[in-house]
gemmi code that builds the backbone of each chain (N, CA, C; Angstrom):
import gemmi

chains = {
    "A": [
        ("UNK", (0.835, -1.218, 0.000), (0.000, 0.000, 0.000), (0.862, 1.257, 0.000)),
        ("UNK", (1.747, 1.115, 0.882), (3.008, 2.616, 0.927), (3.169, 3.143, -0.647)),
        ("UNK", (3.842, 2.019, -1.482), (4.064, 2.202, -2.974), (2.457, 2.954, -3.591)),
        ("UNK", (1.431, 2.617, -3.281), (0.440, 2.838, -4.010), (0.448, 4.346, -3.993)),
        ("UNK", (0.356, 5.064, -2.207), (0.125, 6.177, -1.378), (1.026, 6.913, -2.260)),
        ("UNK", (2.221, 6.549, -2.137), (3.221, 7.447, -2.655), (3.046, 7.839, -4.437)),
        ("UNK", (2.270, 6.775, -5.261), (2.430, 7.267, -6.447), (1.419, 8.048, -6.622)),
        ("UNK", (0.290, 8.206, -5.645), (-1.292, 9.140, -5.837), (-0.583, 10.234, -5.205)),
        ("UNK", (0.325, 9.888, -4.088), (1.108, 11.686, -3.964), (1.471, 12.231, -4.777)),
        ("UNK", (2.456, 11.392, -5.392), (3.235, 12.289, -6.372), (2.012, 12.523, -7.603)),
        ("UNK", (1.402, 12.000, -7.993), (0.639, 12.205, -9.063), (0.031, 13.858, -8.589)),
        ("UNK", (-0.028, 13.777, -7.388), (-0.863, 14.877, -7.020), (-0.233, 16.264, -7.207)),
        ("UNK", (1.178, 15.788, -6.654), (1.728, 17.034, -6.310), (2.245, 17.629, -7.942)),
        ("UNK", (2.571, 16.363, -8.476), (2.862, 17.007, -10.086), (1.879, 17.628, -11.111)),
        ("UNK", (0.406, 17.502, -10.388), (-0.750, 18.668, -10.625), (-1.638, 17.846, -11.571)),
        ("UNK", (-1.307, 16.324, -11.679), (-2.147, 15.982, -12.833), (-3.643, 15.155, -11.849)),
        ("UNK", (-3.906, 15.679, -10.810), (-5.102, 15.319, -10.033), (-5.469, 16.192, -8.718)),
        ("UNK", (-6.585, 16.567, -8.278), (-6.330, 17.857, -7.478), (-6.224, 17.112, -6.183)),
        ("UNK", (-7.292, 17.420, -5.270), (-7.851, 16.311, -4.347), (-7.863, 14.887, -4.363)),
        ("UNK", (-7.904, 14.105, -3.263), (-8.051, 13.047, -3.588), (-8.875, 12.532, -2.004)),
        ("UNK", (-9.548, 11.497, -2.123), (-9.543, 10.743, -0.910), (-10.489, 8.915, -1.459)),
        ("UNK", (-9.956, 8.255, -0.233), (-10.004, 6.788, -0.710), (-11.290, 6.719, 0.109)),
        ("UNK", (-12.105, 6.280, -0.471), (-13.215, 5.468, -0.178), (-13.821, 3.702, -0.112)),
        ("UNK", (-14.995, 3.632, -0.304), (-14.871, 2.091, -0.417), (-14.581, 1.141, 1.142)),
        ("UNK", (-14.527, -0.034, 0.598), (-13.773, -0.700, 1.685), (-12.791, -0.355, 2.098)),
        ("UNK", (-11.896, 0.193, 1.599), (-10.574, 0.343, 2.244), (-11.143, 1.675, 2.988)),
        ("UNK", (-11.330, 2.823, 2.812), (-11.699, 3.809, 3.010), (-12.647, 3.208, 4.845)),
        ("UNK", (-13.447, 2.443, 4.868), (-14.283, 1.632, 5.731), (-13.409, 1.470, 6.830)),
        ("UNK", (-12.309, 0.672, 6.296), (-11.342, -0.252, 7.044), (-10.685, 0.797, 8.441)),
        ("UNK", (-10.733, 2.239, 7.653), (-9.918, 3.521, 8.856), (-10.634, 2.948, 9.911)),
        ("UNK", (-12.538, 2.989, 9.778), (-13.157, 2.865, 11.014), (-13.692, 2.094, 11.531)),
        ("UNK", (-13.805, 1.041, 11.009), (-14.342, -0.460, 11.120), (-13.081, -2.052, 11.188)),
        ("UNK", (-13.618, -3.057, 11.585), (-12.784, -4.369, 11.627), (-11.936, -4.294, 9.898)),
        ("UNK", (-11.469, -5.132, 9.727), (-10.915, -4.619, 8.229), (-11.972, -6.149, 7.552)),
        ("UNK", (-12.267, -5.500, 6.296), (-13.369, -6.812, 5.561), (-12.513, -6.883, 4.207)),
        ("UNK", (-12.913, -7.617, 3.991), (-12.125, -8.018, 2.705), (-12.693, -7.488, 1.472)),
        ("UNK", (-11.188, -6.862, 0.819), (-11.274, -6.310, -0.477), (-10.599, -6.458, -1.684)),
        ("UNK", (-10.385, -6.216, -2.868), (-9.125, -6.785, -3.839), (-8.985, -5.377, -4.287)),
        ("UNK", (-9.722, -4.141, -4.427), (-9.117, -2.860, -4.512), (-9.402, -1.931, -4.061)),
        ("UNK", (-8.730, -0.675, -4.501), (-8.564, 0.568, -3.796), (-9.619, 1.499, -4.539)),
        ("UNK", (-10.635, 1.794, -4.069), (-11.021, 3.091, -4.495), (-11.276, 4.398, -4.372)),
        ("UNK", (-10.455, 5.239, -4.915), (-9.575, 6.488, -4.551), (-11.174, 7.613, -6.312)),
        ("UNK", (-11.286, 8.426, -5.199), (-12.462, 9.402, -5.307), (-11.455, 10.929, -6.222)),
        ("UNK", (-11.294, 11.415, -7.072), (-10.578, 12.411, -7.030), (-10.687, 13.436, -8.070)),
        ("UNK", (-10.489, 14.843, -7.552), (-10.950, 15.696, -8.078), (-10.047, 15.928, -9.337)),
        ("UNK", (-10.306, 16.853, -10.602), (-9.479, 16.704, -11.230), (-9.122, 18.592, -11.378)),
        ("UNK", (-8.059, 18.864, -11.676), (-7.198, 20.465, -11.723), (-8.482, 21.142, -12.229)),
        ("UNK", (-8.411, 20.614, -13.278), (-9.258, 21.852, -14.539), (-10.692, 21.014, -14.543)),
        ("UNK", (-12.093, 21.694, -13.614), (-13.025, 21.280, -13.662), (-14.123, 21.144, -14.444)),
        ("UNK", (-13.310, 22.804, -15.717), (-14.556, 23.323, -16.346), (-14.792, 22.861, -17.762)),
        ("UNK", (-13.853, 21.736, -18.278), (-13.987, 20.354, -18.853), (-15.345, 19.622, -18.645)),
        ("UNK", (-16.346, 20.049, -19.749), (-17.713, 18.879, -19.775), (-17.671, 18.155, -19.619)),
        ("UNK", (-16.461, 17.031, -20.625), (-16.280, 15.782, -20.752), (-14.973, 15.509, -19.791)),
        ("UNK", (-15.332, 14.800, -18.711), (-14.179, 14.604, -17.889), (-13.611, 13.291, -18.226)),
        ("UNK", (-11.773, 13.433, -18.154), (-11.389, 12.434, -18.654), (-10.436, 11.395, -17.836)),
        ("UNK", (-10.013, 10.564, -17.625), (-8.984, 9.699, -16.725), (-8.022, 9.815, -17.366)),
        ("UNK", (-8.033, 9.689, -18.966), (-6.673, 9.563, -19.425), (-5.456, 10.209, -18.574)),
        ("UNK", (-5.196, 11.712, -18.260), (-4.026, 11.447, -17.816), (-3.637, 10.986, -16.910)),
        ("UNK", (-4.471, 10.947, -16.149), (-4.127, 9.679, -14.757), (-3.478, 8.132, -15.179)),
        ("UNK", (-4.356, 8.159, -16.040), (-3.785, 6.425, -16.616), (-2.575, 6.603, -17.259)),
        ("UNK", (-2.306, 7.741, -17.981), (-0.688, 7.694, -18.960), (0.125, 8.005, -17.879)),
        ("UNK", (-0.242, 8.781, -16.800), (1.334, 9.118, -15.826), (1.584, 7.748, -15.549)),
        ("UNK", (0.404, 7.574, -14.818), (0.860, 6.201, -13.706), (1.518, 4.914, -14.945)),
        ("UNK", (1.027, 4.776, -16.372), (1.726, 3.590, -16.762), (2.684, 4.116, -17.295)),
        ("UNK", (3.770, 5.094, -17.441), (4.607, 6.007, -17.499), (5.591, 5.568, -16.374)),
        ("UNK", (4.879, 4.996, -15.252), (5.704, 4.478, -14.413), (5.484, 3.632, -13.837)),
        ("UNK", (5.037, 2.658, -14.410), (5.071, 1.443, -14.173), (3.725, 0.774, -14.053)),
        ("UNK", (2.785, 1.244, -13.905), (1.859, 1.469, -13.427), (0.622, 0.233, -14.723)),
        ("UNK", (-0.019, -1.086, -14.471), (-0.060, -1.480, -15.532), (-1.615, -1.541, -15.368)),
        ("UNK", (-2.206, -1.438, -16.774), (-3.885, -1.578, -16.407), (-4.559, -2.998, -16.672)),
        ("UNK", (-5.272, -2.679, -15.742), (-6.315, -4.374, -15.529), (-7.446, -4.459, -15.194)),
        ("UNK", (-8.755, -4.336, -16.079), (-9.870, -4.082, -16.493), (-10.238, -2.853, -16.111)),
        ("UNK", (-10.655, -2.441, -15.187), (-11.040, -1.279, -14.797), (-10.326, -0.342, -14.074)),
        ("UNK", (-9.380, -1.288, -13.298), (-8.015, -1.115, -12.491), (-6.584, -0.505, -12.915)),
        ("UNK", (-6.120, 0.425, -12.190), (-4.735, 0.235, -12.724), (-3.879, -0.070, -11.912)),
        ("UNK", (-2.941, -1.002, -12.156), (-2.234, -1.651, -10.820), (-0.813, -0.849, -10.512)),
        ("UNK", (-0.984, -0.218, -9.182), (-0.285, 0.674, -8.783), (0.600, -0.428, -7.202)),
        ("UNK", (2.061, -0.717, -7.377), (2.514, -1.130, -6.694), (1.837, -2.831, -6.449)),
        ("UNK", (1.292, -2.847, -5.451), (0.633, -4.150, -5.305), (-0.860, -4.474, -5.363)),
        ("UNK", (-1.687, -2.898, -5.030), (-2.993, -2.843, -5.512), (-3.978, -2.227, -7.077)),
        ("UNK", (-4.080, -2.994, -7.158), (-5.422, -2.697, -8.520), (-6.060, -1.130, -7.859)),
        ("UNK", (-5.912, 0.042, -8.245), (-6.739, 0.874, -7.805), (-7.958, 1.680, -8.884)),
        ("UNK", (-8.590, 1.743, -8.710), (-9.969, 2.020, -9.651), (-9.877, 3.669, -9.128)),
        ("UNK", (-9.820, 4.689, -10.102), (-9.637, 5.835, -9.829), (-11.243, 6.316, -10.465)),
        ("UNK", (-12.443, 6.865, -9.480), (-13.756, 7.520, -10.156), (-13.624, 9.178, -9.813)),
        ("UNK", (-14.367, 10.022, -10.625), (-14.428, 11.072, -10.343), (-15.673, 11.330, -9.740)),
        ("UNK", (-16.130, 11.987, -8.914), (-17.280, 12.218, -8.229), (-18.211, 12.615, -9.003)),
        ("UNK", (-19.034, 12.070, -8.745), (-20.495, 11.666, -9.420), (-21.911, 12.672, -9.334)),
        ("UNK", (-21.468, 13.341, -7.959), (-22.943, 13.971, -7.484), (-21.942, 15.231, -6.726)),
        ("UNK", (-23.225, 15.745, -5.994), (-22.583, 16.674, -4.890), (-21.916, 16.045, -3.454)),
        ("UNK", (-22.318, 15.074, -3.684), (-22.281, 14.548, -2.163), (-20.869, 13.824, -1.891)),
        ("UNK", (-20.579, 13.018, -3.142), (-19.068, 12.214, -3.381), (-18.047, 13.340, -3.502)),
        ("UNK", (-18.801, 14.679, -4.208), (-17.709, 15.978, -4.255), (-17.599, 16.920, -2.965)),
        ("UNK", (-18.393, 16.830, -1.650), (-18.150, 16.681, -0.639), (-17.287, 15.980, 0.300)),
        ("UNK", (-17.284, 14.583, -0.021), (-16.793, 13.624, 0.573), (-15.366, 13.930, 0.290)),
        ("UNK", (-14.947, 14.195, -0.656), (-13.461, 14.518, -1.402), (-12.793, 16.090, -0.778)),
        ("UNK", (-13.904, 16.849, -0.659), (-13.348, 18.166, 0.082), (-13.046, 17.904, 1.631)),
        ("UNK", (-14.215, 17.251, 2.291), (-13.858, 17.081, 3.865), (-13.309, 16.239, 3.906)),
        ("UNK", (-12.655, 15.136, 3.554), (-11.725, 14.105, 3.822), (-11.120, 14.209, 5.012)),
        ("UNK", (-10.566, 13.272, 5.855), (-9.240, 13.755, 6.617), (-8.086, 13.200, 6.323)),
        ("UNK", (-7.486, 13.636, 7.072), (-6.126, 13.186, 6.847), (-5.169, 11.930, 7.910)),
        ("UNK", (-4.680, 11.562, 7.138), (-3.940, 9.927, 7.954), (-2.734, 9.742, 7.466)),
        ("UNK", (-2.204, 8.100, 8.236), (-0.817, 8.101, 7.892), (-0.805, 6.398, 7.408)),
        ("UNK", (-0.795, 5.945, 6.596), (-0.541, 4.942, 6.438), (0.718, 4.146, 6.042)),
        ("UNK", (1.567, 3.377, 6.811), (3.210, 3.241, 6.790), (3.851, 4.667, 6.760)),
        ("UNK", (4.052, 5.442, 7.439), (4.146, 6.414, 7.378), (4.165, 7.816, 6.192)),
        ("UNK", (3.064, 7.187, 5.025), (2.558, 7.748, 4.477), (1.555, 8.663, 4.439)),
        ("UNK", (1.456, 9.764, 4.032), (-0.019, 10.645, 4.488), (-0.798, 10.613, 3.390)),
        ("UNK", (-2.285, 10.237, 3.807), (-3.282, 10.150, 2.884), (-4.389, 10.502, 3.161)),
        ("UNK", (-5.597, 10.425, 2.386), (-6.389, 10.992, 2.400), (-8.098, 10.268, 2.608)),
        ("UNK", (-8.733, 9.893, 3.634), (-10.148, 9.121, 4.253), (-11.337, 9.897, 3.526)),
        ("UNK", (-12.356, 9.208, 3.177), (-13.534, 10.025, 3.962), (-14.136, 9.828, 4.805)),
        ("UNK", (-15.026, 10.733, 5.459), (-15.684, 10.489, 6.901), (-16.340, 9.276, 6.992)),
        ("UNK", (-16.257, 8.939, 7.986), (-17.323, 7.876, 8.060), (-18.591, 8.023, 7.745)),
        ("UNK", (-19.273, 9.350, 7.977), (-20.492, 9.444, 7.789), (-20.619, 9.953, 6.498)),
        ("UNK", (-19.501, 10.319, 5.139), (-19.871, 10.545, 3.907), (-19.521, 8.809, 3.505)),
        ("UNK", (-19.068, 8.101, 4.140), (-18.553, 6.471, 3.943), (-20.488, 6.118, 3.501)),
        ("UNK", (-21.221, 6.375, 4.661), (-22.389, 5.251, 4.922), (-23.164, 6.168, 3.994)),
        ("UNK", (-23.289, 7.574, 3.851), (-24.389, 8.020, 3.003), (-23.610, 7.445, 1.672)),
        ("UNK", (-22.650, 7.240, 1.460), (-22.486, 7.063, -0.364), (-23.203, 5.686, -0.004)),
        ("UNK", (-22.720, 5.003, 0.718), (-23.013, 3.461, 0.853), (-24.705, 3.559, 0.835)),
        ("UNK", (-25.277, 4.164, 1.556), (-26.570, 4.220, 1.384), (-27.297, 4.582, 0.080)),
        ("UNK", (-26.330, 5.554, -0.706), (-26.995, 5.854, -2.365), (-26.506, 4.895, -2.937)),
        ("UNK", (-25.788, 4.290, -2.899), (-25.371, 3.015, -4.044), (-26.515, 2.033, -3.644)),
        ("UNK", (-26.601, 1.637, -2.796), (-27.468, 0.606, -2.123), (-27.781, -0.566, -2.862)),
        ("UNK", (-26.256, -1.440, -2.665), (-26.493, -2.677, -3.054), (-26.242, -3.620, -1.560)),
        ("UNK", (-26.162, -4.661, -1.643), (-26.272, -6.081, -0.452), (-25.090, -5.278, 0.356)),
        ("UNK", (-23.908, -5.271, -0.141), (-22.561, -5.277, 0.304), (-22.278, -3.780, 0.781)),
        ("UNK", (-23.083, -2.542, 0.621), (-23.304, -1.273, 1.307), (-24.072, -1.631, 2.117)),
        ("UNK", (-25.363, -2.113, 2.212), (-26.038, -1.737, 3.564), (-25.877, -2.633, 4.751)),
        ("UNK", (-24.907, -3.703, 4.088), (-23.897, -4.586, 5.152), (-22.629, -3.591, 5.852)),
        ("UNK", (-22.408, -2.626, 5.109), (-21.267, -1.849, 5.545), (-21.578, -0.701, 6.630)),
        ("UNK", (-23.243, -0.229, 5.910), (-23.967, 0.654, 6.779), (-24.143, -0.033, 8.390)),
        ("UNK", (-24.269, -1.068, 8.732), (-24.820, -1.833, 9.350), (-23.542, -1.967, 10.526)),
        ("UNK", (-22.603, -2.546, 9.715), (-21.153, -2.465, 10.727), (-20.701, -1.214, 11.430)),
        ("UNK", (-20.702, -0.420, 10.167), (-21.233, 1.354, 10.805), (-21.579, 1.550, 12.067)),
        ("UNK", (-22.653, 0.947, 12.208), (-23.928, 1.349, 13.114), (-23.646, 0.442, 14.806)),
        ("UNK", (-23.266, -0.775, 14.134), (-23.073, -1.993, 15.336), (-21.345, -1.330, 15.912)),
        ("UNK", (-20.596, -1.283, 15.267), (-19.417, -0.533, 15.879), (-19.648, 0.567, 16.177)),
        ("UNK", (-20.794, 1.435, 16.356), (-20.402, 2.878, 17.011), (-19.487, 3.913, 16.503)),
        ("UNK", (-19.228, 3.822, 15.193), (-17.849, 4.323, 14.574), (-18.554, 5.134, 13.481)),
        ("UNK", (-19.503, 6.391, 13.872), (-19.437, 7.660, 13.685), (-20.702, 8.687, 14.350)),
        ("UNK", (-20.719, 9.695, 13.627), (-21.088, 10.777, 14.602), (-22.675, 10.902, 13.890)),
        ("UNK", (-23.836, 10.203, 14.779), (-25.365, 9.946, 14.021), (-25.998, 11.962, 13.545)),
        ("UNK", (-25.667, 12.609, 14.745), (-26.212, 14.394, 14.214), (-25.317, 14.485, 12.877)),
        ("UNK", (-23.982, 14.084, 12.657), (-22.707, 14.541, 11.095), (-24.063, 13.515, 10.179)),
        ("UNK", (-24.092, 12.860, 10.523), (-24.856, 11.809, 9.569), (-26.454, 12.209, 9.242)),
        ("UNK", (-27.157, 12.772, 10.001), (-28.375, 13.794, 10.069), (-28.613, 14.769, 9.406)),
        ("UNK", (-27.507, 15.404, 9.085), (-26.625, 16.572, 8.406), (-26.892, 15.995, 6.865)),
        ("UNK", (-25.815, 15.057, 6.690), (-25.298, 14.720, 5.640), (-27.059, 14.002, 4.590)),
        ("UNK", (-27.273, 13.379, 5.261), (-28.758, 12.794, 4.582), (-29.528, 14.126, 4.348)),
        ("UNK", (-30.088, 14.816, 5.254), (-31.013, 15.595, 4.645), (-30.456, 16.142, 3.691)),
        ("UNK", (-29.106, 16.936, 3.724), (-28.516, 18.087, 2.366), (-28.742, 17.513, 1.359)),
        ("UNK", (-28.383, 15.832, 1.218), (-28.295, 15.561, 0.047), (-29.772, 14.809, -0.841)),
        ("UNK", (-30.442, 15.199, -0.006), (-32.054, 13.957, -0.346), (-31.674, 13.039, -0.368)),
        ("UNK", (-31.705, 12.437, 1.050), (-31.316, 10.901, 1.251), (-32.226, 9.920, 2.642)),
        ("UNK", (-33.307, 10.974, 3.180), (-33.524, 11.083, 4.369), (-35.048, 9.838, 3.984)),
        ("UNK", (-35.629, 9.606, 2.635), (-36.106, 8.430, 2.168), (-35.360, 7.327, 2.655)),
        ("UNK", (-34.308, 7.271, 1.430), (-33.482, 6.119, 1.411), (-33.210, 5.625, 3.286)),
        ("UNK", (-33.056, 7.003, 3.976), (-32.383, 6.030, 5.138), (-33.980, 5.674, 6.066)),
        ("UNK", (-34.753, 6.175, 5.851), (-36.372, 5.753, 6.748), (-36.964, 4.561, 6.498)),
        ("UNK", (-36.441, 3.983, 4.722), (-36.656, 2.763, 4.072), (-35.672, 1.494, 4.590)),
        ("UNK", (-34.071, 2.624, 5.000), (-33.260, 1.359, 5.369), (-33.619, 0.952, 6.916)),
        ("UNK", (-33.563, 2.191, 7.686), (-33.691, 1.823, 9.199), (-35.222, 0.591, 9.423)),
        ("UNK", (-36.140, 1.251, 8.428), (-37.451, 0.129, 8.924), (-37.127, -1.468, 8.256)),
        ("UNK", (-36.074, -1.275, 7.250), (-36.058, -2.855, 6.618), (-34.680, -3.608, 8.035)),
        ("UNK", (-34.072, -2.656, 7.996), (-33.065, -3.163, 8.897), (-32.434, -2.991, 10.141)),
        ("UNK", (-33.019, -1.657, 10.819), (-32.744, -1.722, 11.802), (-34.084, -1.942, 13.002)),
        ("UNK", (-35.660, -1.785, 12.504), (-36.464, -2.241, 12.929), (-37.013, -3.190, 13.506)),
        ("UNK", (-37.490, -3.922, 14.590), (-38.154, -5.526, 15.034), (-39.192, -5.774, 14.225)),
    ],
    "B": [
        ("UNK", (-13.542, -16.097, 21.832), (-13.730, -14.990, 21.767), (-14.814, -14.618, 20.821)),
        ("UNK", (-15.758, -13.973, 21.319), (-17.157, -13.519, 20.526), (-16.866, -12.550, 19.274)),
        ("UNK", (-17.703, -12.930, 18.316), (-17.207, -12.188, 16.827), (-17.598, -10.701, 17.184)),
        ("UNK", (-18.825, -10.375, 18.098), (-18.526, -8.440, 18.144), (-17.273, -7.771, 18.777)),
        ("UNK", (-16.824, -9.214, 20.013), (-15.801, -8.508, 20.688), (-14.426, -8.288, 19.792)),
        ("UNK", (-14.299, -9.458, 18.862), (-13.410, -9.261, 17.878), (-13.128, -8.036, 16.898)),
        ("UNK", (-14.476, -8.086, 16.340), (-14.704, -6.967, 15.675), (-14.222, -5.587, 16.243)),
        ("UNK", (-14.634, -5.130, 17.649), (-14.531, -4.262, 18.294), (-12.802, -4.130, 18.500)),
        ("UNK", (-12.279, -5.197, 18.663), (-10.852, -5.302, 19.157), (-10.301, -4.960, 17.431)),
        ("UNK", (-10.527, -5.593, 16.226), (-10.191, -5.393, 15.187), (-10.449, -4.020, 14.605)),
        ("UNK", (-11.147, -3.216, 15.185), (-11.419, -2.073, 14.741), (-10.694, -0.815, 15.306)),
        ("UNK", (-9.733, -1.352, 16.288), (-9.232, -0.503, 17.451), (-7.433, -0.297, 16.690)),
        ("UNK", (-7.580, -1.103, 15.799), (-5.903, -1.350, 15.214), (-5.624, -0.581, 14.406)),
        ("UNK", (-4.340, 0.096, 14.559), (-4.143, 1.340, 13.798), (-4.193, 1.018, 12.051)),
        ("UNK", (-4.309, 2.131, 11.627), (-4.991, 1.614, 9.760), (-3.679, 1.107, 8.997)),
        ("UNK", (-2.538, 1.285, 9.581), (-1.517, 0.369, 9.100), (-1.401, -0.795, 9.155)),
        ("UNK", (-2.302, -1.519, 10.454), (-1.658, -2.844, 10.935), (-3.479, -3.239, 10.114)),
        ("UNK", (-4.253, -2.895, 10.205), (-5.610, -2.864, 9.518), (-5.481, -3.080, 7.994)),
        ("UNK", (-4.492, -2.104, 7.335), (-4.101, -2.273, 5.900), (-3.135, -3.942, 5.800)),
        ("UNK", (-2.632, -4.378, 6.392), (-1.924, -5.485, 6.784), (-2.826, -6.474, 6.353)),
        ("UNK", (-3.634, -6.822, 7.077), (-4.266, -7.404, 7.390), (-5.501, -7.537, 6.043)),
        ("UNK", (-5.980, -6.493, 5.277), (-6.461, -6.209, 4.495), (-5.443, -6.547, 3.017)),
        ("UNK", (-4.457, -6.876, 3.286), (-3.354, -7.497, 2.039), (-3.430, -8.541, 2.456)),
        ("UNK", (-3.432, -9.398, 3.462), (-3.052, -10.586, 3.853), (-4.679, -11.346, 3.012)),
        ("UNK", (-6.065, -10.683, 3.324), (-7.007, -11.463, 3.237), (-7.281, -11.591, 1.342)),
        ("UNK", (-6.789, -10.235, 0.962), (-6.745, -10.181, -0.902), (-5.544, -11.263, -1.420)),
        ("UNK", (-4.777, -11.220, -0.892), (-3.887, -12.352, -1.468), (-4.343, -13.844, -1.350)),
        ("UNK", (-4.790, -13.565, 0.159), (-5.790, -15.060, 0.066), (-7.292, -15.732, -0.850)),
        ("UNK", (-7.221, -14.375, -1.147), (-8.933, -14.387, -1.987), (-7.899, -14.998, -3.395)),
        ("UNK", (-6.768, -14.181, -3.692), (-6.257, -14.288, -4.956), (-5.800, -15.914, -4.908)),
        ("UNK", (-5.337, -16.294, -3.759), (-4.888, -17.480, -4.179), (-5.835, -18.769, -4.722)),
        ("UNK", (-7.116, -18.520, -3.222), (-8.664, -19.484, -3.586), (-9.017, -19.628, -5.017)),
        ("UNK", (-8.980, -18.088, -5.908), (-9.166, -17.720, -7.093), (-8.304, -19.043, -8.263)),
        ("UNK", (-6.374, -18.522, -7.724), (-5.745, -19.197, -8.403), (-6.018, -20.794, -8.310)),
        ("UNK", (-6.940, -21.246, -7.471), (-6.518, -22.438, -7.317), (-7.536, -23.166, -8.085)),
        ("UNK", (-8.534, -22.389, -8.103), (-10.110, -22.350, -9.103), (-10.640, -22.821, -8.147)),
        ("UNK", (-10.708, -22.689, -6.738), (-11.548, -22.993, -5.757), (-12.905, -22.236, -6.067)),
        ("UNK", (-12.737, -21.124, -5.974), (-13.715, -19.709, -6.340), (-13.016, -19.083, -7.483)),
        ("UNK", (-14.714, -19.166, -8.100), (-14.587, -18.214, -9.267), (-14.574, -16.507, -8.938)),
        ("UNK", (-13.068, -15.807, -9.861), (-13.302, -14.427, -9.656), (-14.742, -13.417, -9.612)),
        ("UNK", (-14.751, -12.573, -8.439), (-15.643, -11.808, -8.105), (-15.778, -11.322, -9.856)),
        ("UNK", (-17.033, -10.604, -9.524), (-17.843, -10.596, -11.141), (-17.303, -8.736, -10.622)),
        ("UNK", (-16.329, -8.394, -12.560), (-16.391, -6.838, -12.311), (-17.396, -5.490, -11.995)),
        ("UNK", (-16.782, -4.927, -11.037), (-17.447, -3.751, -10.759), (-18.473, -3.039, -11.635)),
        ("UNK", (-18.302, -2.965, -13.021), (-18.853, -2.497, -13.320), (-19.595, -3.351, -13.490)),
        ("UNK", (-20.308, -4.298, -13.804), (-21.872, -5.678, -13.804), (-22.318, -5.521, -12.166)),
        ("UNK", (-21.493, -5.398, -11.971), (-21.968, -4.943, -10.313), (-22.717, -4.178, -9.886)),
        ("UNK", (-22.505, -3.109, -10.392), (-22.790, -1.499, -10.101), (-24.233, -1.420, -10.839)),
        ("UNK", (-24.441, -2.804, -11.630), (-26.195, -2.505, -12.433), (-27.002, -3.464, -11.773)),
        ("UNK", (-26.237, -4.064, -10.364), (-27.252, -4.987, -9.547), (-28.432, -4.761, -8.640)),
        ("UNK", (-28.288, -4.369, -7.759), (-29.279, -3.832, -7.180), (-29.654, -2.301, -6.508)),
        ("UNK", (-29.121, -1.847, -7.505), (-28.751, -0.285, -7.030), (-29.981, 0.544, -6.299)),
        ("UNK", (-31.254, -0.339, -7.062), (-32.787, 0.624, -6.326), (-32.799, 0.064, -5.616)),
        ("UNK", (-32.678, -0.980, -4.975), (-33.328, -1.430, -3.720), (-34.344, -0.746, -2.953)),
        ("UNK", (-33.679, -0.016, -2.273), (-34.503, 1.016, -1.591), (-35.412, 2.401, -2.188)),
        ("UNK", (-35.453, 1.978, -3.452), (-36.358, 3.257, -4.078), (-37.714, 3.261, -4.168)),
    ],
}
model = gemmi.Model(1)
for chain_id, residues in chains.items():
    chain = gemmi.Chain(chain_id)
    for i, (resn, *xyz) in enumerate(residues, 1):
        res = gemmi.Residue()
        res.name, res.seqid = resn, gemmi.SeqId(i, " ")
        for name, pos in zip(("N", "CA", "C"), xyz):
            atom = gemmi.Atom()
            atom.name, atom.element = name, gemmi.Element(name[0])
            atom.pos, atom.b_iso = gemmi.Position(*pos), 0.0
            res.add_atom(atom)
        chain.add_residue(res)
    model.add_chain(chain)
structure = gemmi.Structure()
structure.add_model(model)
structure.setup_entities()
């Protein structure tokens, strides 16, 4: 993972990606037991926003520029496959601004909150998110008013009245 | 040892020794894979058109 951290730094700092922060399972893993995953998915803003058509390419030519090799959707950076998306809505382009900050092998990188973790997890809403929402909830591992917040801004306050009665209800 | 207390104890480990641990279980998925025990997880993207409404 160090190798991975370090090439999304440098990618960063050499200006060809603005922001960044990892989401997903791994992203999970900051605040929860660690569950099993096979990649990295890293959320990230790009320099020049005012581009209609947003593109990955140069992300993909630096990184295989250095070594960096692609594999289906993935590009394999060091030892992980990392799937690089650009934010989708307002809410994933939130998640990417408040991020925090961490150290992984004494690398510094970039989280999102736990509570932008469970609302994306809650808009995707497949088996394997509202299993994640759920661990969320049973570990105590975030802040329910940040999360109160975060649902209403984004019209999500359905989705979670539908999840709490299917799943957290008797 | 009870799987919440685990959990709880597994969740307490700094995200380095967590990332560890999170390589240790992908290499193992990779190997089950290599061995054709289990067939590779179906890509993300066929994924991402599974049950996305659920809750709509």
């Amino acid at each position: 993972m160090k190798a991975t951290l370090e090439a999304i730094n440098q990618m960063q700092a050499d200006g060809v990606i603005g922001k960044y922060a990892i989401g997903g399972a791994v992203g999970a893993t900051f605040y929860l037991a660690p569950a099993a995953t096979v990649d990295l998915d890293v959320f990230v803003s790009l320099p020049d926003p005012s581009h209609l058509l947003v593109s990955l390419s140069p992300i993909y030519e630096y990184l295989q520029a250095r070594g960096g090799r692609v594999q289906d959707e993935y590009i394999v950076i060091g030892d992980w496959p990392v799937q690089f998306l650009t934010p989708g809505n307002d809410l994933e382009r939130e998640a990417v601004a408040q991020a925090i900050t961490t150290k992984v092998e004494g690398v510094a990188t970039r989280i999102m909150s736990a509570e932008h973790l469970m609302a994306i997890a809650l808009k995707t809403g497949r088996a394997k998110d509202h299993n994640r929402i759920l661990q969320f909830i049973e570990q105590v591992s975030y802040d329910p008013a940040k999360l109160k917040d975060i649902l209403e801004r984004h019209g999500l306050n359905t989705k979670w009245q539908n999840f709490e009665s299917r799943f957290l209800k008797e | 040892m009870s799987k919440p207390k685990l959990q709880a104890r597994m969740s307490r480990l700094t995200f380095t020794e967590k990332i560890k641990i999170l390589e240790k279980l992908r290499d193992r998925e990779k190997a089950i894979v290599a061995a054709g025990l289990r067939q590779e997880s179906v890509p993300k993207k066929a994924r991402k058109q599974e049950t996305q409404q659920e809750l709509e």
